[in-house]
N, C-alpha and C positions, 0 to 999 in steps of 0.2 A: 365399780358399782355406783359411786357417787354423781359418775357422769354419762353414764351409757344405760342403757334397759334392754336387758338381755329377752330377745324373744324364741329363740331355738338353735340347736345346733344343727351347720350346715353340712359341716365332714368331718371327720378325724381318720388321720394317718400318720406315718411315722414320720411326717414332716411337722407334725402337732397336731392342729384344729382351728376348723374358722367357725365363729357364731356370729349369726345374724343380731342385729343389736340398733338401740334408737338412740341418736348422742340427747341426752334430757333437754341442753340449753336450747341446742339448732331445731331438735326433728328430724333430722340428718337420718335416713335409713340407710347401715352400711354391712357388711361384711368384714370380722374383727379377726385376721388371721395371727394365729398364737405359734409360735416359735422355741421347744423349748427349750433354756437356756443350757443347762448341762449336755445339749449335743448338737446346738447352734452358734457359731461363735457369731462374734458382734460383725465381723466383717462380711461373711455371707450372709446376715440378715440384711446389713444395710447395703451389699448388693441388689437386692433383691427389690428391697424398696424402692432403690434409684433404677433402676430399670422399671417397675411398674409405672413408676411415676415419667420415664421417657416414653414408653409406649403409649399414654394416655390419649395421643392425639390421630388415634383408629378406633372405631365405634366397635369393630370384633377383635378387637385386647384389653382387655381385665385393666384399669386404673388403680393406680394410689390416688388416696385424697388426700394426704398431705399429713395425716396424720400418725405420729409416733411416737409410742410408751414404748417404758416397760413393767414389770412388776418383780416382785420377789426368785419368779421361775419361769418369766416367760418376757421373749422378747416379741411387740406385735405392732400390726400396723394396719391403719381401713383402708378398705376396697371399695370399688363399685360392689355392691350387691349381686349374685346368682337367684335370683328369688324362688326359683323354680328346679334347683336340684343342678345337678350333672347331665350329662349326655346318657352315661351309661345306665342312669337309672331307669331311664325309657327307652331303651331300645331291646324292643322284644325280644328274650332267646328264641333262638330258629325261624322268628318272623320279619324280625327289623322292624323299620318304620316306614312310613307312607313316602312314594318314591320324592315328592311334593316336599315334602319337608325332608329329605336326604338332599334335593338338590338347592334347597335354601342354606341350608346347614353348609357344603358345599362350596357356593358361593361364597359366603361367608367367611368361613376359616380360610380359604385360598387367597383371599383379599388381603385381612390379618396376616397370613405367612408372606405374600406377598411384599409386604409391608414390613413387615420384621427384616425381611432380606434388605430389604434397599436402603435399611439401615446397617447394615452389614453384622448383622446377628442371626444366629439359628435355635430355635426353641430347642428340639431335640426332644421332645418327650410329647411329641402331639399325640393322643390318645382321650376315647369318651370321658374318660375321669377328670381332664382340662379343661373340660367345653362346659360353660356355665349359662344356662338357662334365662334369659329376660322375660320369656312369656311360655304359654304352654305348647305353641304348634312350632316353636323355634324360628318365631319369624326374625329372632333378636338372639344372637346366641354369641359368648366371646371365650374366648381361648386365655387362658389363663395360668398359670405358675410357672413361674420364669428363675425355679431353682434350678432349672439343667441349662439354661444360655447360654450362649459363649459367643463372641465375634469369628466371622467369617476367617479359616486361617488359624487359630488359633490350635496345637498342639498339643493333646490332650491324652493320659493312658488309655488304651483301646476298652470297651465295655459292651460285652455281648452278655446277653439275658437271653432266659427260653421266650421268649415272644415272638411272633408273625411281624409286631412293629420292628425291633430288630434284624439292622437290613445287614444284604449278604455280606458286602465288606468288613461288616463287625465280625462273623465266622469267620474271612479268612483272617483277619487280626489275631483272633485268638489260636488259629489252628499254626499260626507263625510262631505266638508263644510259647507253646506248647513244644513244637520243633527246637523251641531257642533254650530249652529248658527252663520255664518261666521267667524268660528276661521278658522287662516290661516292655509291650509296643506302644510307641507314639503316632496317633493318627490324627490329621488332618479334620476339624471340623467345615462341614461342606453342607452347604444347603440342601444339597441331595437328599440328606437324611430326612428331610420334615417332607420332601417329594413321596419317598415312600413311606414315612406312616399316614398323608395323605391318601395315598391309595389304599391302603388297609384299613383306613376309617374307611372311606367310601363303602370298602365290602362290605365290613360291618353292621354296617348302618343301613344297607339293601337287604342282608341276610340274618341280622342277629344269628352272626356265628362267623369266622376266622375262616380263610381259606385252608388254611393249615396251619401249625404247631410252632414249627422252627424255619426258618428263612435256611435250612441246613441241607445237603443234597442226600442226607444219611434220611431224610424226611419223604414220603412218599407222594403224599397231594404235592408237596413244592419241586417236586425231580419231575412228576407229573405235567406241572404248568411250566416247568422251563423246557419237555420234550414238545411241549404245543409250540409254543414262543419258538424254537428251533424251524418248525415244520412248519411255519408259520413264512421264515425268515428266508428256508429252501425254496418253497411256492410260487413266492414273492419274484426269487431271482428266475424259476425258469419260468413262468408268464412272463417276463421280461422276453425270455432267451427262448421259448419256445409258442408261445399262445397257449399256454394250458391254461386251463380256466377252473380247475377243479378247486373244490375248497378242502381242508383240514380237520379234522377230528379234534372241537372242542375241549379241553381240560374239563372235568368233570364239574369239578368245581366252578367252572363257571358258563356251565347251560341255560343257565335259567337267562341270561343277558342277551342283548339286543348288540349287533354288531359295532355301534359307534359306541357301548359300554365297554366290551372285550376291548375295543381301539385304549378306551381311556386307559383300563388295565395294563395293558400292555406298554402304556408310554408311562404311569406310573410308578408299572412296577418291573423297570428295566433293570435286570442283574447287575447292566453295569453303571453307575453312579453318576458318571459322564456323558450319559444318555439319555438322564432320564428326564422327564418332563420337568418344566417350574410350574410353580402353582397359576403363574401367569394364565397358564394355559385352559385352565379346567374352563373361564367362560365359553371357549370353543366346541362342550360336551355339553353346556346345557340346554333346556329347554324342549328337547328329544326324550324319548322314553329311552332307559336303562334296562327295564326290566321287559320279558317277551312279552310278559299279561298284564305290562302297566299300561296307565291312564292318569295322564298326570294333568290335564286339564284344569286340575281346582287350583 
């Protein structure tokens, strides 16, 4: 309090809390992310730092400014600012947002991941709760908390959660454990991973709402989108092999799209890991409508 002027709180989670805050001397307006000590140890805090503070030099990833305390119960460090909240806090259930700002947003983070990669890093936790707000229409928007990173390569116990971020290779990791009698699986951290929660933010952010549950085939919408992607893939070979020209029965889930949207999807959200798109890619998807009834003109 001596040296900062606290103006509100940004988030709390059980990673802690960040409060937006004024340094008294500079004017400095920052973002104060608190850490706390009893289930932070000093080494992943000061990972965390030295990584923000390496990514600094991309306009869509969150910075450190250099600055590091601690207190009694909290180990912390500033940030560039979010001034405007999360992703997730504006993106309308069942409506989403304006396709115009999904494909800013879009842009954006795919530049960011991009760029994490060619550093030979993968976030691995891409999701609206990471995307931090510089203005209200998201013409400014950075990807942020870099507690799940890991370099490209790196060997890591397998971690499946019920999430749609959650891609298929995590299910079979865990259903290998499961066979092994909970022996621990070691998997391979692969860029892949931030390809498909790329693609799941995309839907999100068009639909405010999840194509489905679990990236799991016991899961109905996702057995559903990998029988399209199949019939998709049959089609494909015999228009080659014979001239049919007929098209396929849409995944339900994703009717409302424009055919060069279902293309993204499908190169996003390839089952297999090895196939799936980089974020390179996504400038090749924009500037086309996404949606069947959009207008993306503004």
């Amino acid at each position: 309090s001596d040296h900062y002027r606290v103006i509100k709180l940004l988030g709390e989670g059980s990673y802690g809390k960040v409060i937006l805050a004024v340094h008294k001397k500079r004017g400095t307006l920052m973002a104060l992310k608190f850490f706390p000590r009893d289930s932070t140890s000093l080494l992943s805090f000061l990972r965390e730092y030295n990584l923000s503070l390496a990514f600094c030099t991309h306009p869509s990833l969150t910075s450190a400014l250099g600055i590091v305390f601690s207190t009694p119960n909290h180990y912390v460090f500033a940030q560039q600012p979010g001034l405007y909240g999360d992703l997730y806090d504006v993106i309308i259930p069942e409506m989403g947002l304006a396709e115009t700002c999904v494909q800013r947003v879009a842009s954006q983070i795919s530049g960011a991941l991009s760029h994490l990669h060619s550093l030979g890093f993968v976030h691995r936790d891409v999701k609206p709760e990471n995307i931090f707000l510089c203005d209200r229409d998201c013409r400014w928007v950075k990807l942020g908390d870099f507690g799940m990173v890991k370099a490209v390569g790196t060997r890591v116990p397998c971690v499946w959660y019920s999430s749609p971020y959650c891609t298929p290779e995590a299910e079979i990791a865990r259903k290998k454990e499961e066979t092994e009698s909970g022996k621990c699986v070691l998997v391979s951290v692969e860029a892949s991973t931030d390809s498909w929660a790329l693609g799941i933010l995309i839907y999100a952010m068009l639909m405010g709402r999840l194509p489905w549950a679990e990236s799991i085939l016991d899961n109905v919408a996702y057995k559903e989108y990998l029988g399209w992607r199949e019939q998709e893939r049959t089609l494909t070979e015999m228009k080659g092999l014979y001239g049919i020209k007929d098209g396929c029965q849409v995944a339900q889930q994703f009717r409302a799209f424009t055919p060069l949207a279902c293309s993204l999807f499908q190169a996003f959200l390839h089952p297999e890991p090895k196939f799936r798109a980089t974020p390179e890619k996504v400038p090749g998807f924009l500037g086309e409508a996404w949606l069947l009834s959009a207008d993306i003109s503004g």
